[in-house]
N, CA, C and O atoms as a Tripos MOL2 file, in Angstrom:
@<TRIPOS>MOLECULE
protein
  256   255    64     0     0
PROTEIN
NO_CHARGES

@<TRIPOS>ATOM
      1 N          -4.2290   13.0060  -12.3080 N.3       1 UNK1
      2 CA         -2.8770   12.5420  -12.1570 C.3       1 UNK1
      3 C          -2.8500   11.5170  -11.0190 C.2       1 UNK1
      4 O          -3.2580   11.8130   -9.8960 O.2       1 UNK1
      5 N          -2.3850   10.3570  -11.3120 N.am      2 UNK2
      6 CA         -2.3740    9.0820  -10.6160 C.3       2 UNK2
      7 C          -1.0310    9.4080   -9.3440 C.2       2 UNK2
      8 O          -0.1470   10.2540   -9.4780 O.2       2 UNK2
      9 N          -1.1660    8.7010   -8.4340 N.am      3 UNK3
     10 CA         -0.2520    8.9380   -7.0740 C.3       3 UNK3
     11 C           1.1680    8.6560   -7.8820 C.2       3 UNK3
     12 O           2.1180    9.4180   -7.7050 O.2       3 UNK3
     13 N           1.3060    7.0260   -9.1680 N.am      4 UNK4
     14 CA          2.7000    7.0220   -9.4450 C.3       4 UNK4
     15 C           3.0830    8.2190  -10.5500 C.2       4 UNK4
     16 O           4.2740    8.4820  -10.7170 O.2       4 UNK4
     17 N           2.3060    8.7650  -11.1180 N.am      5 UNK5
     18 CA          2.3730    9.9660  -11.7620 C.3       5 UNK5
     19 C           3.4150   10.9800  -11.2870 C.2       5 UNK5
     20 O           4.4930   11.3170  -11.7770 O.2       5 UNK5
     21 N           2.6960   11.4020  -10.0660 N.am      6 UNK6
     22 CA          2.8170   13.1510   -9.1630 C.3       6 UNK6
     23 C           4.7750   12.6380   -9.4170 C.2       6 UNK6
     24 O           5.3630   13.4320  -10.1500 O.2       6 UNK6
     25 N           5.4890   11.6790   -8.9750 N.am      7 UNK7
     26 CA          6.8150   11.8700   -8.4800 C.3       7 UNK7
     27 C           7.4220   10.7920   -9.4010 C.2       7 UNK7
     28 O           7.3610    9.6730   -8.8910 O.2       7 UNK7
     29 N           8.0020   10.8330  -10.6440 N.am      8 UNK8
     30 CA          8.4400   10.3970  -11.7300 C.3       8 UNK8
     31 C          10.1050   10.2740  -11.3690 C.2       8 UNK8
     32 O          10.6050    9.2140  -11.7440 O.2       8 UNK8
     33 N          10.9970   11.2070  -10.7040 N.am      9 UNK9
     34 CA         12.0260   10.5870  -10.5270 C.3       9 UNK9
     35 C          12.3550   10.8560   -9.5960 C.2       9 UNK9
     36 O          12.2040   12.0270   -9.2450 O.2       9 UNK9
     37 N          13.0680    9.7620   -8.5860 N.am     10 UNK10
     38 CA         12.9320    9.6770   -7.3960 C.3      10 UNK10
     39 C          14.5070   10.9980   -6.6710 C.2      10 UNK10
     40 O          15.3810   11.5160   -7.3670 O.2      10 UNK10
     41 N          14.3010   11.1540   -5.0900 N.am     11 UNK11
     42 CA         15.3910   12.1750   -4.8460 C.3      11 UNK11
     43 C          16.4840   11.1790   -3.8390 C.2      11 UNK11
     44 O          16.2680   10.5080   -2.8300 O.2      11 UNK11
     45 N          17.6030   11.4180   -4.5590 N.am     12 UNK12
     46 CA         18.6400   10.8700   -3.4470 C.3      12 UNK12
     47 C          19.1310   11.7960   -2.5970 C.2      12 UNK12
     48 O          19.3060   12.9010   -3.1120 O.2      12 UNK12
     49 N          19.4530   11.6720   -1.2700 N.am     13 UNK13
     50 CA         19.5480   12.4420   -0.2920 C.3      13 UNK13
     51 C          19.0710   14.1310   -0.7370 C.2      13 UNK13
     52 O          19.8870   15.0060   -1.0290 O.2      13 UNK13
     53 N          17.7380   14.2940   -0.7060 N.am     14 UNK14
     54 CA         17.6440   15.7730   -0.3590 C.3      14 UNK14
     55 C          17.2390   16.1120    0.0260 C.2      14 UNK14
     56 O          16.3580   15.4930    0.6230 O.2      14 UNK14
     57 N          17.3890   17.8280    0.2120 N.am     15 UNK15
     58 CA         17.8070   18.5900    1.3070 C.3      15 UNK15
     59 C          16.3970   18.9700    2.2110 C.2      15 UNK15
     60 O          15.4120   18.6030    1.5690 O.2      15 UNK15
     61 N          16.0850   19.4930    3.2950 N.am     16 UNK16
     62 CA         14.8270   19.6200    3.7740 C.3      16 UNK16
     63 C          14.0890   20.5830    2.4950 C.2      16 UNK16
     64 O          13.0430   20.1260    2.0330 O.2      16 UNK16
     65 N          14.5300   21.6920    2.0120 N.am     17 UNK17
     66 CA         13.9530   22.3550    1.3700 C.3      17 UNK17
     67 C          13.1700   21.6870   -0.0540 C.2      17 UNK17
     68 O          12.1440   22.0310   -0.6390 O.2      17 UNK17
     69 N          14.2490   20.4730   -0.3310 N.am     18 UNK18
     70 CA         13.5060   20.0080   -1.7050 C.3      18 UNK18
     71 C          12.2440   18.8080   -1.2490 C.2      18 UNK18
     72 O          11.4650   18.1480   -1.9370 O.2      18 UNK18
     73 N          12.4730   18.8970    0.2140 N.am     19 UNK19
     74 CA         11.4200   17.4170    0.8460 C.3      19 UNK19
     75 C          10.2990   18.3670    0.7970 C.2      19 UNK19
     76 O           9.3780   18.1540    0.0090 O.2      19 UNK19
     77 N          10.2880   19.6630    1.7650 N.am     20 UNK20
     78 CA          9.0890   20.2660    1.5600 C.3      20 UNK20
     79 C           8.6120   21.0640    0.2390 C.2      20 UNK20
     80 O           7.4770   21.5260    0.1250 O.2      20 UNK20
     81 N           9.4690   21.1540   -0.6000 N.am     21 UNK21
     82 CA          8.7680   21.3560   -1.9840 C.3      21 UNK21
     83 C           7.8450   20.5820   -2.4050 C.2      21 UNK21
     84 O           6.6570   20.9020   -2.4280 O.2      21 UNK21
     85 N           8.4050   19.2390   -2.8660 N.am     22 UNK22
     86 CA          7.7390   17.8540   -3.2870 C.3      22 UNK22
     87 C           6.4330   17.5180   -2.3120 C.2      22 UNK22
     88 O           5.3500   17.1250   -2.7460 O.2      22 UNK22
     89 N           6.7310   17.7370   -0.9710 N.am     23 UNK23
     90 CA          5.5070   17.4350   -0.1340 C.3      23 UNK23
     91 C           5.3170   18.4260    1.4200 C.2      23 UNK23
     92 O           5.8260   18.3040    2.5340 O.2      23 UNK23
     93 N           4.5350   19.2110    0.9550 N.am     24 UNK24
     94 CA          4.2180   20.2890    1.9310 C.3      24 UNK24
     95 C           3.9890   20.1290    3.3290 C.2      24 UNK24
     96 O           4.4660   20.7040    4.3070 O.2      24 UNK24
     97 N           3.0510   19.1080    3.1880 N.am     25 UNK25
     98 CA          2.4430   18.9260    4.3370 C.3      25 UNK25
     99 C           3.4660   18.0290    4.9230 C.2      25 UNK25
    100 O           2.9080   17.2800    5.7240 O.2      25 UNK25
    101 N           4.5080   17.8440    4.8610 N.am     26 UNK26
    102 CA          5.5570   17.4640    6.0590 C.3      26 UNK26
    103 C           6.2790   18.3820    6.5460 C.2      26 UNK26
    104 O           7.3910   18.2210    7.0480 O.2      26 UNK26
    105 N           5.7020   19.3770    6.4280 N.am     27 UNK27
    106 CA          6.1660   20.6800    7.0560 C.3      27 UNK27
    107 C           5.9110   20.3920    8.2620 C.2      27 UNK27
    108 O           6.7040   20.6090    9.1780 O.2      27 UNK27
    109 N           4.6790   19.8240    8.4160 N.am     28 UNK28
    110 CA          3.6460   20.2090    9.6230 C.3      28 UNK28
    111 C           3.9570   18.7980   10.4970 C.2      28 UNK28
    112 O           4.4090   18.8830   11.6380 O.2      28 UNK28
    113 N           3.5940   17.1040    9.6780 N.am     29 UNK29
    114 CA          3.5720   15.9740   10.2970 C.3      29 UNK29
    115 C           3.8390   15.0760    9.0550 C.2      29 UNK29
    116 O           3.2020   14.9870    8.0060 O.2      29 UNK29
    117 N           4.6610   14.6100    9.3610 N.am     30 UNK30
    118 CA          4.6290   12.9240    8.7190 C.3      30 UNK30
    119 C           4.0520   12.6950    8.5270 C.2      30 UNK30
    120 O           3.5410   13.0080    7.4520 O.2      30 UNK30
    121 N           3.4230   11.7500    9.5440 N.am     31 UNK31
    122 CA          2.2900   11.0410   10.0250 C.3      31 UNK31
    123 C           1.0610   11.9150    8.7210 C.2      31 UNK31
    124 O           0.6610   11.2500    7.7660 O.2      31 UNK31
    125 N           0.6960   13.1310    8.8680 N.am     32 UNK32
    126 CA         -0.5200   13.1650    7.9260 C.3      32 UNK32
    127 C           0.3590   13.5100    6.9820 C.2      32 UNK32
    128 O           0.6040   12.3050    7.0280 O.2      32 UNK32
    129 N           1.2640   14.0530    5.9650 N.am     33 UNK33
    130 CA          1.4100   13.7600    4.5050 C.3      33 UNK33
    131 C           1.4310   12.4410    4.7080 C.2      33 UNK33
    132 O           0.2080   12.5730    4.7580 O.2      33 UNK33
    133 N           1.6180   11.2250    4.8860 N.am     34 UNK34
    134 CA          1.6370    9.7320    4.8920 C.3      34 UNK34
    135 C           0.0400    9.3850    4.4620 C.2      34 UNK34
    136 O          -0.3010    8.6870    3.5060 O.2      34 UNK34
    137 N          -0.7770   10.0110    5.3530 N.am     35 UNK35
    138 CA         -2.2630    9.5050    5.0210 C.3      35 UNK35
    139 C          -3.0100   10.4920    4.2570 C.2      35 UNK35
    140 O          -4.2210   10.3450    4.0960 O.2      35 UNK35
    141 N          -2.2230   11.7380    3.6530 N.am     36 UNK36
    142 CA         -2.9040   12.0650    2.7670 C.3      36 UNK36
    143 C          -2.1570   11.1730    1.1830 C.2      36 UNK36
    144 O          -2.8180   11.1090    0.1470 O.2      36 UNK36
    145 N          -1.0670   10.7120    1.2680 N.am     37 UNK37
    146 CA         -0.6640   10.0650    0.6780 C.3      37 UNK37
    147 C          -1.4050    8.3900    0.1500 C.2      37 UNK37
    148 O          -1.7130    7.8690   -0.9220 O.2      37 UNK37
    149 N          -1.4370    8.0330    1.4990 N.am     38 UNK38
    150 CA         -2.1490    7.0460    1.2200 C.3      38 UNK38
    151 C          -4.0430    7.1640    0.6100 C.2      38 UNK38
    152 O          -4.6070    6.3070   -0.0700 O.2      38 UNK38
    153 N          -4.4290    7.9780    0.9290 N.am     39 UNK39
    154 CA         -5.6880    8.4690    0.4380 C.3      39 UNK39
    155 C          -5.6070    8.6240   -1.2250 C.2      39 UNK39
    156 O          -6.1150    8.0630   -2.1960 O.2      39 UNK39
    157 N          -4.7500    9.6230   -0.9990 N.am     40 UNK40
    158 CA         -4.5610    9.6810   -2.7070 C.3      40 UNK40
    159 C          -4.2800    7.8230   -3.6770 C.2      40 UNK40
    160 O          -4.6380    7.2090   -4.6820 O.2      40 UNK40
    161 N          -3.4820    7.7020   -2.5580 N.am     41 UNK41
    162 CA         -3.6800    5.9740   -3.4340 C.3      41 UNK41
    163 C          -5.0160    4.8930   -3.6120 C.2      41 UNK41
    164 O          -5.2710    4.0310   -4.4520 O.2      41 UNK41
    165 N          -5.6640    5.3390   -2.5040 N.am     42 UNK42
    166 CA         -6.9210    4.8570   -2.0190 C.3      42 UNK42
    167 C          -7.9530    5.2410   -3.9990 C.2      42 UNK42
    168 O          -8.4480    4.5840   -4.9150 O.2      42 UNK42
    169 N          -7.7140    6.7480   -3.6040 N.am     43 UNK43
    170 CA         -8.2950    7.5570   -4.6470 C.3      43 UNK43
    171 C          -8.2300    6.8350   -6.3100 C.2      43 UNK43
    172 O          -9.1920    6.5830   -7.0360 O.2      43 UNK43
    173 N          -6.9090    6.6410   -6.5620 N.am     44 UNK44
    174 CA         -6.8010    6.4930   -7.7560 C.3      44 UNK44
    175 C          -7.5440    5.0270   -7.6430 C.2      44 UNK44
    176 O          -8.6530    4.8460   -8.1450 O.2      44 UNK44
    177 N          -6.9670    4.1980   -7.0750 N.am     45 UNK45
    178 CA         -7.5900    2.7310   -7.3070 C.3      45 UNK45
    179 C          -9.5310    2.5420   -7.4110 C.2      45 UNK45
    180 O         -10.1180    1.7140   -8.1080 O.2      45 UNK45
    181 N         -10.1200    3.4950   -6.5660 N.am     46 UNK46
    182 CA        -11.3740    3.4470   -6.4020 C.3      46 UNK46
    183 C         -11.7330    4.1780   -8.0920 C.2      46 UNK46
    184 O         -12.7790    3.9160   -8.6850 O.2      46 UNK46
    185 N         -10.9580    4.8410   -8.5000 N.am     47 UNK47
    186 CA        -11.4390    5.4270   -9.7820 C.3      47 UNK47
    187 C         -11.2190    4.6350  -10.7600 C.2      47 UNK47
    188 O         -12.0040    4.5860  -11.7080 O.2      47 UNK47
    189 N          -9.9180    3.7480  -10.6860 N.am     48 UNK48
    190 CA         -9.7100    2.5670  -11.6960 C.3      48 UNK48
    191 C         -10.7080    1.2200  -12.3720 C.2      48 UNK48
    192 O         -11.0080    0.7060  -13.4500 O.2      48 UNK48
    193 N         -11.0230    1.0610  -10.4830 N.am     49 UNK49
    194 CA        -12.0020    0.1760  -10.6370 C.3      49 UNK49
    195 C         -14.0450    0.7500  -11.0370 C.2      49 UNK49
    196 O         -14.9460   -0.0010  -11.4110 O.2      49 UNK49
    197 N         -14.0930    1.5930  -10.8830 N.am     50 UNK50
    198 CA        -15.1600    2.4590  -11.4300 C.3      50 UNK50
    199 C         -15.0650    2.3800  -13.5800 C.2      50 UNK50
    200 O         -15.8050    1.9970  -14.4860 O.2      50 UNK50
    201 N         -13.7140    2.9930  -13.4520 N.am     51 UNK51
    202 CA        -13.6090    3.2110  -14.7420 C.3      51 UNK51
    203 C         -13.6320    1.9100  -15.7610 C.2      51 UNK51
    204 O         -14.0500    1.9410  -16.9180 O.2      51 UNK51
    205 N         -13.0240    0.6160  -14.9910 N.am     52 UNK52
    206 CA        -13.9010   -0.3240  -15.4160 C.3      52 UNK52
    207 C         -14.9340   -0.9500  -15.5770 C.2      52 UNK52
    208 O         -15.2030   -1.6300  -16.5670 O.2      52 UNK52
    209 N         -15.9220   -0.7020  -14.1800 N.am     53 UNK53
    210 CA        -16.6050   -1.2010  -14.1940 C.3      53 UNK53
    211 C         -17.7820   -0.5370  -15.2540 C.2      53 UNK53
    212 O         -18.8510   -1.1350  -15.3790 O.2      53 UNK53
    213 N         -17.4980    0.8580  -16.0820 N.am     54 UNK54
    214 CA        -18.6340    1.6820  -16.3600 C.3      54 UNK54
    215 C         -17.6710    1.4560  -17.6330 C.2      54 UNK54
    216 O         -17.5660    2.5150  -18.2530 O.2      54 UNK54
    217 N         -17.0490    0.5650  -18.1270 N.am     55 UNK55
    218 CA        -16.1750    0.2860  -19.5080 C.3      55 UNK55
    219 C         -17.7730   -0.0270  -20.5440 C.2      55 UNK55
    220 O         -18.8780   -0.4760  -20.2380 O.2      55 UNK55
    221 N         -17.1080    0.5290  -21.9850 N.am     56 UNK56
    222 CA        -18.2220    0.2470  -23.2880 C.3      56 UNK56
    223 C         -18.8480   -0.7160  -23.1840 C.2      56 UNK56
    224 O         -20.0690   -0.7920  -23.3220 O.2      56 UNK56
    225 N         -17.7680   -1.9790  -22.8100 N.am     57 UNK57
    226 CA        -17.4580   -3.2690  -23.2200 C.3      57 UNK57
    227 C         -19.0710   -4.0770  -21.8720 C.2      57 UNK57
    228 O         -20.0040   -4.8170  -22.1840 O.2      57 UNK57
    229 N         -18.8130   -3.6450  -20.8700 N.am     58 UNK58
    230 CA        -19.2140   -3.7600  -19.7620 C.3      58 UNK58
    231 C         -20.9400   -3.1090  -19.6950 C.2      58 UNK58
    232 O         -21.8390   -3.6510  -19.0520 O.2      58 UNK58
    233 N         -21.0620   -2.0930  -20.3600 N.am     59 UNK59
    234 CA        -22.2690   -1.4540  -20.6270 C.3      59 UNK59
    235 C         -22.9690   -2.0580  -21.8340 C.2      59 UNK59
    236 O         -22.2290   -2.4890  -22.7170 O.2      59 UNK59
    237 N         -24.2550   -2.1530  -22.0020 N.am     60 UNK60
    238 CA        -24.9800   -2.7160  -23.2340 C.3      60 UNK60
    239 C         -26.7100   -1.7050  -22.8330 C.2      60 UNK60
    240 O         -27.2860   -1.6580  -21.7460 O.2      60 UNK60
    241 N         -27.0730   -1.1130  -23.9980 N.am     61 UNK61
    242 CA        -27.8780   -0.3960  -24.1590 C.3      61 UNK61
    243 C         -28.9580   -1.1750  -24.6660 C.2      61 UNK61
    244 O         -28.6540   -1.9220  -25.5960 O.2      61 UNK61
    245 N         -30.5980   -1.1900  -24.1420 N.am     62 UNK62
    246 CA        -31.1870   -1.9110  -24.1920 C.3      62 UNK62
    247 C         -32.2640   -1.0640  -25.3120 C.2      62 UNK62
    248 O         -33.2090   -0.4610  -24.8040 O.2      62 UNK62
    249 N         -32.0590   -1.0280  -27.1670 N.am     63 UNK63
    250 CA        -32.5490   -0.4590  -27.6640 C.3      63 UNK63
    251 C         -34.5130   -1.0360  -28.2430 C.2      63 UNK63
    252 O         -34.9100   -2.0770  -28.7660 O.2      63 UNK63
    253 N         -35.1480    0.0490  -27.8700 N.am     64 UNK64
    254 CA        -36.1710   -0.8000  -27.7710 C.3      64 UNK64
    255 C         -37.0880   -0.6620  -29.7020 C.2      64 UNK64
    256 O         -38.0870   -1.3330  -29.9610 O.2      64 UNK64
@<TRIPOS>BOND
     1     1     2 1
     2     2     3 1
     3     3     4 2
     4     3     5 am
     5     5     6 1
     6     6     7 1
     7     7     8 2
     8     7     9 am
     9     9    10 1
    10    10    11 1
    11    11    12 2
    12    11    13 am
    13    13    14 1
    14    14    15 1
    15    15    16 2
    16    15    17 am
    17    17    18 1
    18    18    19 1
    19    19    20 2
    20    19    21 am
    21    21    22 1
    22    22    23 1
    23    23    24 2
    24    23    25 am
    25    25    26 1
    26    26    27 1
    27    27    28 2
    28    27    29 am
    29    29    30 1
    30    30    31 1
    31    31    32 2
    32    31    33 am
    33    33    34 1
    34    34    35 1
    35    35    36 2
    36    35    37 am
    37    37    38 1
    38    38    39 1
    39    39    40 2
    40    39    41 am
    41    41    42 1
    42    42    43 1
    43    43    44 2
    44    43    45 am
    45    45    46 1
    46    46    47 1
    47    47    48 2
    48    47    49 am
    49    49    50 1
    50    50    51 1
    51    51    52 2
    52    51    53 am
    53    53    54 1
    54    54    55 1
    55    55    56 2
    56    55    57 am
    57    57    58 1
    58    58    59 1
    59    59    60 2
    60    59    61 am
    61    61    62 1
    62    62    63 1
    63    63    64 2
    64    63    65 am
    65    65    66 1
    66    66    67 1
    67    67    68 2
    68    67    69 am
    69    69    70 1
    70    70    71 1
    71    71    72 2
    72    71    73 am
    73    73    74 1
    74    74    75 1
    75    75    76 2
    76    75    77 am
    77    77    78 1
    78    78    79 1
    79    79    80 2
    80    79    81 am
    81    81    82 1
    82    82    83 1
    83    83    84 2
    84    83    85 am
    85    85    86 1
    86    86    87 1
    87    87    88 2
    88    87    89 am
    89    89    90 1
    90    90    91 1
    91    91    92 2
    92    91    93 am
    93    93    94 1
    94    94    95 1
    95    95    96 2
    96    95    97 am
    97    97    98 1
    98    98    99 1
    99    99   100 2
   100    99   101 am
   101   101   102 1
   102   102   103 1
   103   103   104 2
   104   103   105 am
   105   105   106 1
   106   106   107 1
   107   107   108 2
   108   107   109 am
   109   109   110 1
   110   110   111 1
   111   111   112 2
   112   111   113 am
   113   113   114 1
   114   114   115 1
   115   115   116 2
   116   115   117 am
   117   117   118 1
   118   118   119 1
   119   119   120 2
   120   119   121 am
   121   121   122 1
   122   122   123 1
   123   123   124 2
   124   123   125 am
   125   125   126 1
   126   126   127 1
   127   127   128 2
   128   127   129 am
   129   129   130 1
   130   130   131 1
   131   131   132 2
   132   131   133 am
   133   133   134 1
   134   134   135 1
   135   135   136 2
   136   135   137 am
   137   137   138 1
   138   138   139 1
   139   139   140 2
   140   139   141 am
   141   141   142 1
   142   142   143 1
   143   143   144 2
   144   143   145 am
   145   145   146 1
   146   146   147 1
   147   147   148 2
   148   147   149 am
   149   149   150 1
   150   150   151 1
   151   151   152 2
   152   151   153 am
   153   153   154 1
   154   154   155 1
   155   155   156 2
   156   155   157 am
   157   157   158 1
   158   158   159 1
   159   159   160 2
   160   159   161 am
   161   161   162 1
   162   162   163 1
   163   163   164 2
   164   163   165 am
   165   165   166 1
   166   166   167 1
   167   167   168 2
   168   167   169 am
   169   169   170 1
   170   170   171 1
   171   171   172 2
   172   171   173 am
   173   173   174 1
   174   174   175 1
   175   175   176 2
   176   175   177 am
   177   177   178 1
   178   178   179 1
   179   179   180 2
   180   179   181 am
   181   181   182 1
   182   182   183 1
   183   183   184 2
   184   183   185 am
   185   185   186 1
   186   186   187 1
   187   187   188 2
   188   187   189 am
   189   189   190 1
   190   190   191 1
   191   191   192 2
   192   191   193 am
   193   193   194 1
   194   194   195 1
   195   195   196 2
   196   195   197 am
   197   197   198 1
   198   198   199 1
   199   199   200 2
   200   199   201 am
   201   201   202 1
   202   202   203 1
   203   203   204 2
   204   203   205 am
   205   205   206 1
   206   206   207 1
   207   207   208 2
   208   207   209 am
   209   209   210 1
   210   210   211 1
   211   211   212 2
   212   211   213 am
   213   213   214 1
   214   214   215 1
   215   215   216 2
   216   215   217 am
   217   217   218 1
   218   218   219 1
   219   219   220 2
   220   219   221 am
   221   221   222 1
   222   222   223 1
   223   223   224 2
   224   223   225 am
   225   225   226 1
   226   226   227 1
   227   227   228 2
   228   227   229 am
   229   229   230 1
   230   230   231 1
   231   231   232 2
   232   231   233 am
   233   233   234 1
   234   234   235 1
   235   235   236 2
   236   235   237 am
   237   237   238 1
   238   238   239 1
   239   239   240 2
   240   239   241 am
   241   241   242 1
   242   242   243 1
   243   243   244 2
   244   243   245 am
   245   245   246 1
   246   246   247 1
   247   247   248 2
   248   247   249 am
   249   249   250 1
   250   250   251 1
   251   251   252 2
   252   251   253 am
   253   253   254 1
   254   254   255 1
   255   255   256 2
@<TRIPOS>SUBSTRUCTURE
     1 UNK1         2 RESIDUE 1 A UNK
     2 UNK2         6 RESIDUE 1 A UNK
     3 UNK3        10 RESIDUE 1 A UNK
     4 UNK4        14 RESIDUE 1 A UNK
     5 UNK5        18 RESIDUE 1 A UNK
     6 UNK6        22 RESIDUE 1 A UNK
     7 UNK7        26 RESIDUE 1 A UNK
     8 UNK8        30 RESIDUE 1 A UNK
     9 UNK9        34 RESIDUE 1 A UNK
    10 UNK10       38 RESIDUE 1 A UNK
    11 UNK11       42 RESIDUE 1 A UNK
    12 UNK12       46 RESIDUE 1 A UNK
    13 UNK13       50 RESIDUE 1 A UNK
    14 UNK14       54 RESIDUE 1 A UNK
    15 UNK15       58 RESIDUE 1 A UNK
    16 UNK16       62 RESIDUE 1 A UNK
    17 UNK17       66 RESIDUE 1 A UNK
    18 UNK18       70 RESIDUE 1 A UNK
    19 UNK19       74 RESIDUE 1 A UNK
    20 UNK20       78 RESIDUE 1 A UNK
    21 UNK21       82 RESIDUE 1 A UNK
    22 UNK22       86 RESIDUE 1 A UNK
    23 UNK23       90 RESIDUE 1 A UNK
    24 UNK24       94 RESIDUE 1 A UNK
    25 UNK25       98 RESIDUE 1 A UNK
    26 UNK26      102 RESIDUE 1 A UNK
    27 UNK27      106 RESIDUE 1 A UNK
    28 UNK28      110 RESIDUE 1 A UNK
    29 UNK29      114 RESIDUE 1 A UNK
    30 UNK30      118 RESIDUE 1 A UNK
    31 UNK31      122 RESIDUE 1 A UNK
    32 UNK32      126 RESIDUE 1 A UNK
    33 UNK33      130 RESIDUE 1 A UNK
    34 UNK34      134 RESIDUE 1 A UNK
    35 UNK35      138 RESIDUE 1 A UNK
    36 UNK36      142 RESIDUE 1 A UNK
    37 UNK37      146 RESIDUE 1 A UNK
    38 UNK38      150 RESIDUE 1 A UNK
    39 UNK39      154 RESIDUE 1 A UNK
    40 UNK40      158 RESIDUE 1 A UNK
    41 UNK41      162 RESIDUE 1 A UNK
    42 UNK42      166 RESIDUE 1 A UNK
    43 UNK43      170 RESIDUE 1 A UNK
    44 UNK44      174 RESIDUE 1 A UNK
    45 UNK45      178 RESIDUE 1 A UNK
    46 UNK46      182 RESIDUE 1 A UNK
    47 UNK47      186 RESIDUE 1 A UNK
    48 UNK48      190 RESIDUE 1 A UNK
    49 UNK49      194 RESIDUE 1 A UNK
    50 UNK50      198 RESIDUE 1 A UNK
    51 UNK51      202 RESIDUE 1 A UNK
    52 UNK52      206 RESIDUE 1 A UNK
    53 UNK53      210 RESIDUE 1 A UNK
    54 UNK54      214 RESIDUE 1 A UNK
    55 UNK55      218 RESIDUE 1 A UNK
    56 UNK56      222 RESIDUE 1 A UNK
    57 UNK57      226 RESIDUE 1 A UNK
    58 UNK58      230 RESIDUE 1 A UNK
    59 UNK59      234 RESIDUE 1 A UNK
    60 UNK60      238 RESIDUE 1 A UNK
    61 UNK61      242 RESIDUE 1 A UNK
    62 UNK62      246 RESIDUE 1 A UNK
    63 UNK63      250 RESIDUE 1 A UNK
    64 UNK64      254 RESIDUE 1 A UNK
């Protein structure tokens, strides 16, 4: 599940309880749900570009 995946519709003003549902770790700090956040974005993109680069199209089998 991709980072724009996890949160499909967004929350207008809510309440602390529905902030720490959606994201736990701002229980604790901002600051780190933010960079586990950003990691996870880090994440998906490094897998995107993998998943292209290891595409059918991109691969050729050298049959001898």
């Amino acid at each position: 599940m991709t980072m724009r995946e996890r949160f499909k519709e967004p929350q207008i003003n809510p309440t602390w309880e529905q902030v720490v549902e959606r994201e736990p770790l701002m229980a604790f700090s901002f600051y780190l749900s933010g960079r586990v956040n950003v990691l996870l974005a880090l994440k998906d993109e490094i897998l995107g570009h993998l998943d292209q680069g290891f595409s059918a199209a991109c691969v050729t089998l050298n049959s001898a």
